[in-house]
C-alpha positions as CSV (number, residue, x, y, z in Angstrom):
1,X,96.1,67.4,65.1
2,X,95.8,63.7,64.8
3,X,97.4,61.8,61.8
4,X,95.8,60.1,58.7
5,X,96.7,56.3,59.6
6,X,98.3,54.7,56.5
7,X,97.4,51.0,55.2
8,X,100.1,49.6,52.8
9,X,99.0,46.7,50.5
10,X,99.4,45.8,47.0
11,X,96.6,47.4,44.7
12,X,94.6,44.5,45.3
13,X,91.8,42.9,47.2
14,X,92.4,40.1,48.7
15,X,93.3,40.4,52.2
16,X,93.6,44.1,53.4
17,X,90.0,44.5,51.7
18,X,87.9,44.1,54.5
19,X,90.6,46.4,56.6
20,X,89.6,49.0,53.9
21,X,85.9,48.7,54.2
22,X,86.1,49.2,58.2
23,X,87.6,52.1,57.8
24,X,85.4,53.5,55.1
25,X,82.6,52.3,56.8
26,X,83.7,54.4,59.9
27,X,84.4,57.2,57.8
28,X,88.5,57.4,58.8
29,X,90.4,58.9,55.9
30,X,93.2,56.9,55.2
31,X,96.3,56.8,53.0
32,X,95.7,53.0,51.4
33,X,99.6,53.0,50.3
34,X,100.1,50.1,47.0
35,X,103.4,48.1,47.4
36,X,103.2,46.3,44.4
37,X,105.2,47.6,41.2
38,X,102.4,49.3,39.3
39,X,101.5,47.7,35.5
40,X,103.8,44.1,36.7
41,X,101.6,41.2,35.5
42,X,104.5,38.7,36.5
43,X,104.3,37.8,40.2
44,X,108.3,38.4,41.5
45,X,107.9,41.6,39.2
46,X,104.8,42.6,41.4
47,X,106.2,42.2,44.3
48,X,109.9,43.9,43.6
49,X,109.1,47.0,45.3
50,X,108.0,45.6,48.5
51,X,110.7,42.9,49.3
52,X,113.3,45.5,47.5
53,X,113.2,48.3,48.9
54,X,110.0,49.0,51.5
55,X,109.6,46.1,53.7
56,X,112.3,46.2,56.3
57,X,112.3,49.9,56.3
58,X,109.1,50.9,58.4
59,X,109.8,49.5,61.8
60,X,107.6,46.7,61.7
61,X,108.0,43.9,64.7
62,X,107.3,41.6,61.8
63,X,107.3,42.6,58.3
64,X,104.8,42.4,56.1
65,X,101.7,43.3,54.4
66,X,99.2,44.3,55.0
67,X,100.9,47.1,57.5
68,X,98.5,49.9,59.2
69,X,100.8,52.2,60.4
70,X,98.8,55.1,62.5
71,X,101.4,57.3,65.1
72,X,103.2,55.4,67.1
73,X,100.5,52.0,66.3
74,X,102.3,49.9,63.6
75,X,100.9,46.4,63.2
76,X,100.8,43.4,60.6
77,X,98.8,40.5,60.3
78,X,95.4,41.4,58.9
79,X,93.4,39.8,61.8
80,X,95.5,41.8,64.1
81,X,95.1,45.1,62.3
82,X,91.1,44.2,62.1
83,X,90.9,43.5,65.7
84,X,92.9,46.8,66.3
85,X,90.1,49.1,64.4
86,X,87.1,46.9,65.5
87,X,88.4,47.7,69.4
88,X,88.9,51.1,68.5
89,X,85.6,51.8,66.6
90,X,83.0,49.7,68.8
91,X,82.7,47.1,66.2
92,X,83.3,44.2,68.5
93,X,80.7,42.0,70.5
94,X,79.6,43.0,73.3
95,X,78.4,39.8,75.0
96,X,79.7,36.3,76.1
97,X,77.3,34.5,73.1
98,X,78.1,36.7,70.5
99,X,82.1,37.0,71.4
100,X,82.0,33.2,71.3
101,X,80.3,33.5,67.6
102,X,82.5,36.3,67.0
103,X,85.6,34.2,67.8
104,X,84.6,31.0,66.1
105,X,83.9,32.8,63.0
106,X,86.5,35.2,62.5
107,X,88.8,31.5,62.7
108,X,86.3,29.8,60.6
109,X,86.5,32.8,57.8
110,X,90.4,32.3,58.1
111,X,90.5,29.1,57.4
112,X,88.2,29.6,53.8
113,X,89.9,32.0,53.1
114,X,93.4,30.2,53.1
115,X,91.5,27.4,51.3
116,X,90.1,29.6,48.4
117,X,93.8,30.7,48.0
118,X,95.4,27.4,48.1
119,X,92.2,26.3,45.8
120,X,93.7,28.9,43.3
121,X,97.1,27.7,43.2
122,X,98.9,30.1,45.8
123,X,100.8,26.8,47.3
124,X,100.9,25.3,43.9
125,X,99.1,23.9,40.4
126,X,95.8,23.6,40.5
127,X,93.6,21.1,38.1
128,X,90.4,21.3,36.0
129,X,89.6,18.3,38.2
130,X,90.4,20.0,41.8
131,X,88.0,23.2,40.2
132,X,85.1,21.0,39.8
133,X,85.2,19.2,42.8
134,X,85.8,22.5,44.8
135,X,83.0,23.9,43.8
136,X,80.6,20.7,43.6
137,X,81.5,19.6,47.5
138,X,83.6,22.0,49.0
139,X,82.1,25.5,48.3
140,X,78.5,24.2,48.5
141,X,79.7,22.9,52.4
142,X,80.9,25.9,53.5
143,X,78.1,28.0,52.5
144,X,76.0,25.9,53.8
145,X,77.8,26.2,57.0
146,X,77.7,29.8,57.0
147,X,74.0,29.8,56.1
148,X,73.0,28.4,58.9
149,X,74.9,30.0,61.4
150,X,73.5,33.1,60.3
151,X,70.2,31.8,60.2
152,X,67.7,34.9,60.3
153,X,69.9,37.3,61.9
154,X,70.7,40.9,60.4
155,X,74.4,40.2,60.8
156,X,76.6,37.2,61.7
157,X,76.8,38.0,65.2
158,X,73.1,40.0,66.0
159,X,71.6,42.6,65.5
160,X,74.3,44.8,65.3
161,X,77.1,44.9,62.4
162,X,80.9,43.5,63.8
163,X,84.0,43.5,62.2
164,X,83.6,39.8,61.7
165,X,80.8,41.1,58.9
166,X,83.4,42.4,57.2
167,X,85.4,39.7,56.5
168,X,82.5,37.6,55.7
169,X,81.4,39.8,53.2
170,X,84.9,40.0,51.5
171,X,85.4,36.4,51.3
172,X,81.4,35.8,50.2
173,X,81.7,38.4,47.3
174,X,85.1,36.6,46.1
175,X,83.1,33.4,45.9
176,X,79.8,35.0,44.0
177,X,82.3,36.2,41.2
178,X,83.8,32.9,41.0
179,X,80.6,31.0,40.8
180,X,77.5,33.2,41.2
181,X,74.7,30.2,40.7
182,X,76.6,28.6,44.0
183,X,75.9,31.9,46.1
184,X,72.6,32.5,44.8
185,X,71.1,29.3,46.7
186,X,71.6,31.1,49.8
187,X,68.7,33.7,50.2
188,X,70.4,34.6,53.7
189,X,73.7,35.1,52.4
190,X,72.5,36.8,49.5
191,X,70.5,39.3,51.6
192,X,73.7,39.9,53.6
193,X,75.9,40.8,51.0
194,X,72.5,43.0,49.8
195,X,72.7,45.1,53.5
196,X,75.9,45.6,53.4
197,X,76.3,47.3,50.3
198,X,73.3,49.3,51.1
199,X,75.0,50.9,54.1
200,X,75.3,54.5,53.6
201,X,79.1,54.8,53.6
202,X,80.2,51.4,51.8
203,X,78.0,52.4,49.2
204,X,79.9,56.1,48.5
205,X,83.1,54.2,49.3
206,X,82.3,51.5,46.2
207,X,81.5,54.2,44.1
208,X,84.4,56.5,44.7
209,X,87.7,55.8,42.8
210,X,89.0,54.6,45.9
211,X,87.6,51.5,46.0
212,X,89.3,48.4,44.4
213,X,86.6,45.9,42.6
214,X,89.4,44.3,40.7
215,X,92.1,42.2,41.0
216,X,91.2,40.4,44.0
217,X,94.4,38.4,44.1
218,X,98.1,38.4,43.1
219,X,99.2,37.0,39.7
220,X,100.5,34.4,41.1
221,X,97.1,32.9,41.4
222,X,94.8,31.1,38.8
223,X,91.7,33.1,38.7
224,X,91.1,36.9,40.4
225,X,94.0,38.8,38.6
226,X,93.3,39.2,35.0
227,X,90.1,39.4,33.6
């Protein structure tokens, strides 16, 4: 009998999201295990329960969250634990072109990412004047970006959906809550986000009580906790 593999994470979005939607999208039941202290609006209070009394307990080679713990298989880093499931469940490329778009964009999605959170003040205070330039220059360049490497394509790398989709879509939902006029000038990127809610299992997953549509950060951050 094989075991239900186990995802811990705060109740979240942010980074174990597209984790989450991979496995729902596959259809694996999973325990999605929440870390943080439940009804703590204060960020050390939110945390308390993982760095307390959880995180050095699990026999993780390096602690920390998000953890996908699955038999013997226990791995952090969210990249890591994405590669894992996208190797295991044939969501990888499957030629030299689209590994190397694969590649370049899983980086690429990283690196926004890290830049929407530090944008948000997770490395510090954030000003009305940093917002507005954000989202005059820097959001409109990497969406551009992004638009035209998918260009007409049904997904980032062909074709055929990737785990790299995933992430993309994540990161591209945060941004069309934050500024939904900004995302809207993409038709491609629009349409993306449009398929991939349409596939049969994301779509029961988003409407089961499973799914997380809010907060999609910590309270540490300036935007994405509280409504």
């Amino acid at each position: 009998m094989s075991s239900v593999p186990t995802l811990g994470y705060y109740k979240i979005r942010a980074i174990a999201q597209p984790i989450r939607l991979l496995l729902a999208y596959k259809g694996v039941k999973f325990t999605d295990k929440y870390e943080n202290k439940p009804g703590a609006v204060e960020y050390n209070d939110f945390k308390s329960t993982w760095f307390g009394k959880v995180k050095f307990t699990l026999g993780l080679d390096f602690p920390n969250l998000p953890y996908y713990i699955d038999g013997d298989v226990k791995l952090t880093q969210s990249n890591a634990i994405t590669r894992h499931l996208a190797r295991k469940h044939g969501l990888v490329a499957t030629d030299e072109t689209g590994l190397n778009r694969q590649d370049v964009l899983e980086q690429q999605l990283t690196d926004i990412r890290n830049g929407f959170f530090g944008h948000l003040g997770f490395f510090g205070k954030v000003n009305d004047a940093d917002r507005v330039k954000y989202l005059a220059e820097t959001l409109p360049q990497l969406l551009d970006a992004l638009s035209r490497f998918l260009g007409t394509r049904q997904w980032f790398t062909g074709n055929d959906i990737n785990f790299v989709d995933f992430m993309a879509y994540e990161y591209l939902d945060w941004f069309r809550l934050y500024s939904p006029s900004t995302v809207n000038k993409y038709q491609n990127l629009v349409q993306l986000l449009t398929r991939f809610e349409s596939l049969p299992t994301i779509k029961a997953y988003m409407k089961s009580p499973e799914f997380i549509s809010w907060p999609i950060v910590s309270p540490t951050d300036t935007w994405g906790f509280t409504k």
